[in-house]
N, C-alpha and C positions, 0 to 999 in steps of 0.2 A: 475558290479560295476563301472568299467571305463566309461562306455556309458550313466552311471545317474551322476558323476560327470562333465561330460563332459558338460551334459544338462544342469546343476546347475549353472556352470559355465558362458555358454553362455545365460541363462537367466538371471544372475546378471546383467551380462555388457551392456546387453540391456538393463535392467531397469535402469543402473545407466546413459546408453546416452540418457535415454528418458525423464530423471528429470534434467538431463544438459539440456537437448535444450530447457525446460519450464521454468526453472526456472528463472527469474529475478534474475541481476545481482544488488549487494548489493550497493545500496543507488544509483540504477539507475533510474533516472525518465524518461520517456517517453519524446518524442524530442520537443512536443511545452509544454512542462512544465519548461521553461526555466526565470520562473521571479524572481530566485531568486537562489546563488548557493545552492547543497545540505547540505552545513556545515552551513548554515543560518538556522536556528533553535529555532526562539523565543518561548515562550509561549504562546499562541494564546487563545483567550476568545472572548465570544460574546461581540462586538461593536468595535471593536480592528481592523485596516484596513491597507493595505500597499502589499506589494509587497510580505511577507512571508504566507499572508491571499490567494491574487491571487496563489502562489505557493502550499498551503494544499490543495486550491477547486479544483484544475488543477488535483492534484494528487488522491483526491478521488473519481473524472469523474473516472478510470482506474474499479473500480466497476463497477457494474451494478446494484445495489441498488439505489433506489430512496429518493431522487430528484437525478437528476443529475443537478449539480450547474452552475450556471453563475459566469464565473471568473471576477470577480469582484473587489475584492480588497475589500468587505467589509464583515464582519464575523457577520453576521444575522439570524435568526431563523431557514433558511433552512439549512445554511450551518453546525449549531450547531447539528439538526438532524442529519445530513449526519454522523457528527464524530461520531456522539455518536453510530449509526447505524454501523459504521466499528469498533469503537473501543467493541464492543459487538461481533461480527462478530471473534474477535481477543482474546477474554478472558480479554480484560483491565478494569476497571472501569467505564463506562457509564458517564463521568461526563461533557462532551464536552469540553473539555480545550485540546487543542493540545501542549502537553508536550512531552516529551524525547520518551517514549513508544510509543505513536503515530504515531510522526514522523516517528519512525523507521517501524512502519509499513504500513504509506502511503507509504515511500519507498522501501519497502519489504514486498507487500502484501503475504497474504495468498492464498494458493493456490486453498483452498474451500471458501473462501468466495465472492460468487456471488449472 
């Protein structure tokens, strides 16, 4: 009884340091995704352009889902694809508008969605 606690035990704490080391840390973005800080948060739609547009395409490069976008600065057909493709990937609304939910999970992807 001691010897399968023991195992349960030492299986947990593995599991739990091996979703530490993977997991993304919340509201981190990767180091040349840097155009814009992470509390910048507008509501983003197609034709809509700027430094928070270069910030969502930068972030959802971190996919491998297709297209992978040119950061640009300007929020165009592919890039409308791409959301809608993560935000499906994520259980949200398919509607390409980079709002609140979004955001939060271009910055906190999932961990199956490839």
């Amino acid at each position: 009884m001691r010897r399968r606690m023991t195992s349960a035990a030492c299986a947990a704490a593995l599991a739990v340091g091996t979703l530490t080391a993977f997991t993304p840390a919340a509201d981190a973005a990767p180091s040349n995704c840097a155009h814009t800080s992470s509390g910048n948060r507008p509501t983003l739609r197609s034709g809509d352009t700027g430094a928070a547009v270069k910030q969502a395409q930068c972030l959802s490069n971190v996919w491998s889902g297709v297209p992978k976008l040119k950061v640009d600065g300007t929020y165009g057909s592919q890039t409308r694809s791409k959301i809608i493709w993560i935000q499906g990937c994520h259980g949200l609304p398919r509607d390409g508008v980079v709002g609140p939910d979004t955001w939060d999970v271009l910055y906190n992807p999932a961990l199956d969605c490839d």
